[in-house]
One Martini backbone bead per residue (centre of mass of N, CA, C, O) as a GRO file, in nm:
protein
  185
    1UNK     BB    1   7.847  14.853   5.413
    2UNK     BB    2   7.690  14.737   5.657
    3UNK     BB    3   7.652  14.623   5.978
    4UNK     BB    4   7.544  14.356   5.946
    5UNK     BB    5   7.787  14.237   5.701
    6UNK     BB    6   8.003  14.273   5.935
    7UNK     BB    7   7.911  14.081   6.145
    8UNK     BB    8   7.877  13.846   5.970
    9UNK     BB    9   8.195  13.829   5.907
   10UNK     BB   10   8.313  13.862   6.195
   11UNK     BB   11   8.159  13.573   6.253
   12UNK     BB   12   8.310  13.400   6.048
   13UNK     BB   13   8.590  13.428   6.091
   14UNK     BB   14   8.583  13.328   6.389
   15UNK     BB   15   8.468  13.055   6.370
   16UNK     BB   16   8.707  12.958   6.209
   17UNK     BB   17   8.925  13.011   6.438
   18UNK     BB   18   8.795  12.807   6.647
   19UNK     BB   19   8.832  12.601   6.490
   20UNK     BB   20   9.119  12.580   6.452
   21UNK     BB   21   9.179  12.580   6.749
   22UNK     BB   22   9.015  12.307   6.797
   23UNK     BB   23   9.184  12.104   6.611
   24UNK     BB   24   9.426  12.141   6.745
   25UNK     BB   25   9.335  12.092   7.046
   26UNK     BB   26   9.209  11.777   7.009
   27UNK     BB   27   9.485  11.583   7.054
   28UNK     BB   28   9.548  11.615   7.320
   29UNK     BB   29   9.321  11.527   7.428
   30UNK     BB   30   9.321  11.271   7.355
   31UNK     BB   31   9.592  11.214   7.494
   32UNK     BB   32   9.460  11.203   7.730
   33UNK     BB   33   9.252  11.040   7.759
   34UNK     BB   34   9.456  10.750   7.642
   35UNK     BB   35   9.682  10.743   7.882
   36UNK     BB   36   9.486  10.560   8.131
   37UNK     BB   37   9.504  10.815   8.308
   38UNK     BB   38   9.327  10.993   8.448
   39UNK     BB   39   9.295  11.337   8.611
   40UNK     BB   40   8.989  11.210   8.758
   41UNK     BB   41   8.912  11.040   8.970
   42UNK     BB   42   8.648  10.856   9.086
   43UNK     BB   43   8.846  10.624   9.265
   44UNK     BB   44   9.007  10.607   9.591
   45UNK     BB   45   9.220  10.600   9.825
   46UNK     BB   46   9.127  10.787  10.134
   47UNK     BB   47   9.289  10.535  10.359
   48UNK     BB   48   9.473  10.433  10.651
   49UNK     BB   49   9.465  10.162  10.898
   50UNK     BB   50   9.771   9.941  10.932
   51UNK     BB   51   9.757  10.010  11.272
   52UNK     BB   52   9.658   9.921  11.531
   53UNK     BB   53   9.530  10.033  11.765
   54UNK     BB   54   9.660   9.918  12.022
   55UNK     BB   55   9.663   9.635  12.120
   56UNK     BB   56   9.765   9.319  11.958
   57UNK     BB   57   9.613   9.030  12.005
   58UNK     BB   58   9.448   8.835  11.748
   59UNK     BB   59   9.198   8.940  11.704
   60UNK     BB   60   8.908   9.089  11.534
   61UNK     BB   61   8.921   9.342  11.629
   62UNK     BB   62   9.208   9.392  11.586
   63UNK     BB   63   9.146   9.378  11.228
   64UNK     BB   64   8.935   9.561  11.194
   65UNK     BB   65   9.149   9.794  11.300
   66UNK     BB   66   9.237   9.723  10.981
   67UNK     BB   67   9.229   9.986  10.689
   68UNK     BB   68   9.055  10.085  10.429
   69UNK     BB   69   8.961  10.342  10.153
   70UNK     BB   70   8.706  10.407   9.935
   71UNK     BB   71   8.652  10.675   9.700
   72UNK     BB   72   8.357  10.829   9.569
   73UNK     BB   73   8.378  11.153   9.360
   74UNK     BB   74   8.088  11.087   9.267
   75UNK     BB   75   7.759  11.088   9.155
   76UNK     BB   76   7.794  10.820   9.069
   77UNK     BB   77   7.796  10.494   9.079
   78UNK     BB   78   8.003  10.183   9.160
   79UNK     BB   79   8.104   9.903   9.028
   80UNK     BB   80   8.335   9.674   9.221
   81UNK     BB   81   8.287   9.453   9.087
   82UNK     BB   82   8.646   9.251   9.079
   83UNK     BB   83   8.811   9.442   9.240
   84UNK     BB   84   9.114   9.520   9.379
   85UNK     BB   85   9.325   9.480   9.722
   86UNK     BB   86   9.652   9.504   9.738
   87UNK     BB   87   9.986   9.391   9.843
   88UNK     BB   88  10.340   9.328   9.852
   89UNK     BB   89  10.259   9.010   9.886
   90UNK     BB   90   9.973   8.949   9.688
   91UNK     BB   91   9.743   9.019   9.872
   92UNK     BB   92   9.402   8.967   9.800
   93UNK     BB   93   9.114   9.161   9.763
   94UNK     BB   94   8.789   9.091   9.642
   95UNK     BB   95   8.512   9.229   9.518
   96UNK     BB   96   8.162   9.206   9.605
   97UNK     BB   97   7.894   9.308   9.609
   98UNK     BB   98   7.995   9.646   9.502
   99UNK     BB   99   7.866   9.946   9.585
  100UNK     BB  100   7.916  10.295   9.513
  101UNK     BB  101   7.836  10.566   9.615
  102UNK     BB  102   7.824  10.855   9.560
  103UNK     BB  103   8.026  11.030   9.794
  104UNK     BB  104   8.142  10.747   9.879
  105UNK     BB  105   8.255  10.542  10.169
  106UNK     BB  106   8.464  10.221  10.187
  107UNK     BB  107   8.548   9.995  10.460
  108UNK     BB  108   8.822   9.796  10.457
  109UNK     BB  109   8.835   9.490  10.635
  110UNK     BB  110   8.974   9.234  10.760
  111UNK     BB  111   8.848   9.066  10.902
  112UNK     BB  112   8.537   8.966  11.043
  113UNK     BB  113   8.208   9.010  10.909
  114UNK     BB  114   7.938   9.238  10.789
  115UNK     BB  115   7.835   9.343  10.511
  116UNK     BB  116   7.784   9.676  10.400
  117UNK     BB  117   7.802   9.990  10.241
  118UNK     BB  118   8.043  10.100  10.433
  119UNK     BB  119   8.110   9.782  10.508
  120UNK     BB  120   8.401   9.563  10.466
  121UNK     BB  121   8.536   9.233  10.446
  122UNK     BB  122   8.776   8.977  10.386
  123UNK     BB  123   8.826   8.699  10.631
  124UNK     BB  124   9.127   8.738  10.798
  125UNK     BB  125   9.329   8.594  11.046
  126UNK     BB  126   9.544   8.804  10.940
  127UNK     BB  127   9.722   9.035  10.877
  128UNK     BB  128   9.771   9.272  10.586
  129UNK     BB  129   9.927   9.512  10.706
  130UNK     BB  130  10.237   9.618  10.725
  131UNK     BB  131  10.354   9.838  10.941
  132UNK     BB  132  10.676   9.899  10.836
  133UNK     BB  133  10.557   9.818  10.549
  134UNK     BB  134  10.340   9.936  10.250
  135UNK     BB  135  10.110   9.841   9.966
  136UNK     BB  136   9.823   9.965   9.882
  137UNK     BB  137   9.619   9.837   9.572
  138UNK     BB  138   9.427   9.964   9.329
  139UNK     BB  139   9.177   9.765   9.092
  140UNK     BB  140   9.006   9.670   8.870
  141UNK     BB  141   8.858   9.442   8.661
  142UNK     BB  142   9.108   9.518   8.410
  143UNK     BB  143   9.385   9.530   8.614
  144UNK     BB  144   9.350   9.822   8.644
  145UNK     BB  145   9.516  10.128   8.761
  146UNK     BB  146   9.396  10.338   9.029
  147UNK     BB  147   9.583  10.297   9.295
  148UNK     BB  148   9.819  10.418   9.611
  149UNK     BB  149   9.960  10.333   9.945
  150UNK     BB  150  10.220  10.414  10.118
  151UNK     BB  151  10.472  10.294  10.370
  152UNK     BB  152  10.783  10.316  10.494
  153UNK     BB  153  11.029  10.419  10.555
  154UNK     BB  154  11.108  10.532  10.185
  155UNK     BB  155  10.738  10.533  10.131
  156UNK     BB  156  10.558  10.791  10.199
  157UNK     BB  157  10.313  10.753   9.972
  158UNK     BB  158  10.053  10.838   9.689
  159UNK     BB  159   9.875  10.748   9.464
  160UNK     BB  160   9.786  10.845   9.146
  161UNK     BB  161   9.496  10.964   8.985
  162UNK     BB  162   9.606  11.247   8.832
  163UNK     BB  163   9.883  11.191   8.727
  164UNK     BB  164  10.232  11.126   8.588
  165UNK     BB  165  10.506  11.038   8.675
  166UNK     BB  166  10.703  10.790   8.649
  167UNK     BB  167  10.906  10.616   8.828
  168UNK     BB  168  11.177  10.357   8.838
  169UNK     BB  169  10.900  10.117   8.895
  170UNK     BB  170  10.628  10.206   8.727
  171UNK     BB  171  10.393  10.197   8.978
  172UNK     BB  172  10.433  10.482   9.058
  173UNK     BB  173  10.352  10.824   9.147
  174UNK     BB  174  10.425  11.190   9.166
  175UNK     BB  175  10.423  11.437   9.411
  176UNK     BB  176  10.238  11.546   9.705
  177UNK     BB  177  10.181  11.591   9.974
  178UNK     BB  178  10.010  11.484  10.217
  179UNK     BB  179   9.819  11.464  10.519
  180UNK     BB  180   9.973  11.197  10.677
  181UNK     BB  181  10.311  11.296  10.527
  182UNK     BB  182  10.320  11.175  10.277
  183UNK     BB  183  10.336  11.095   9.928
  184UNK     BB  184  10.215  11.148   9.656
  185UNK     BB  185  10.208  10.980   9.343
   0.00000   0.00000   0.00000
C-alpha cells in the first residue's frame, strides 16, 4: 500500500466519523435553535432609568427623565414597528417607524417630544415606572418575549436574553448579578 492510499483511507475514515458525529449533535442544536429564546438576543433592554433624578415635579421635564434603553448588539439594523414595552400594571408603549441600527440604542422617554434616531418618546402626562417596584418588558411584534428588568423589594433583577430556567412565575428567567445590583434573570 502507497503513502498516498494510506492518506486517502486515514481521510475517508476521518470523513466518516466526523458525519457520525455532526448527525449526533445536530438534534441538540436544533433543539437549541427552536427553543423559543435564542442564546444570543440581538435587541435587549440595557438600562432603566425609573425614578427621575432630582425633585419630581410633574413636568414634562422630569417624566423625560425617566427612560428605558434597548439596544441592538448586531451589526444589521432592527425594524422595531409593532414591538412593545409595557410595565406590571399593562401600560405599554408601542414602537412605530423605528429602525434600530446596528451597535446602537434607542432611549424611551416617557414624556412628550420629538422622536430621533436614538430618543423615542411615549407622549404620556404621568409616569410609567413605579419607583418603588416594577417591571419594564420588551416583546416583539408577534407578542414574543424578548427581554425584562425588575426593580424593587424582592425582585431586583434582569430579564434573560441569554435562556435559561424560568422561575416559577414562567415570565421571568434566572442567572448572575447584572451591573445595577439587580439580577439577571
Amino acid at each position: 500500500m502507497s503513502v498516498s492510499s494510506s492518506v486517502r483511507r486515514l481521510t475517508a475514515v476521518t470523513a466518516v466519523a466526523a458525519a457520525a458525529v455532526g448527525a449526533v449533535a445536530l438534534p441538540a442544536a436544533a433543539a437549541d435553535h427552536h427553543s423559543g429564546y435564542p442564546r444570543h438576543a440581538a435587541v435587549y433592554i440595557s438600562g432603566v432609568q425609573y425614578d427621575s433624578p432630582g425633585r419630581y415635579d410633574h413636568s414634562n421635564r422630569s417624566l423625560n427623565k425617566q427612560w428605558v434603553d434597548v439596544t441592538n448588539s448586531t451589526r444589521r439594523a432592527v425594524d422595531l414597528e409593532g414591538w412593545t414595552l409595557s410595565d406590571e400594571d399593562g401600560r405599554t408603549y408601542t414602537f412605530h417607524h423605528v429602525w434600530l441600527q446596528g451597535r446602537a440604542t434607542v432611549r424611551v422617554h416617557t414624556g412628550y417630544g420629538r422622536d430621533t434616531r436614538t430618543d423615542v418618546y411615549q407622549d404620556r402626562r404621568r409616569e410609567m415606572w413605579e419607583s418603588d417596584g416594577d417591571t419594564a418588558t420588551l416583546r416583539n411584534d408577534h407578542g414574543r418575549f424578548v427581554d425584562a428588568v425588575s426593580w424593587g423589594g424582592d425582585r431586583d433583577h434582569r430579564g434573560d436574553h441569554w435562556g435559561g430556567d424560568r422561575d416559577d412565575r414562567g415570565d421571568h428567567w434566572g442567572g448572575d448579578r447584572d451591573d445595577r445590583g439587580g439580577h439577571r434573570h
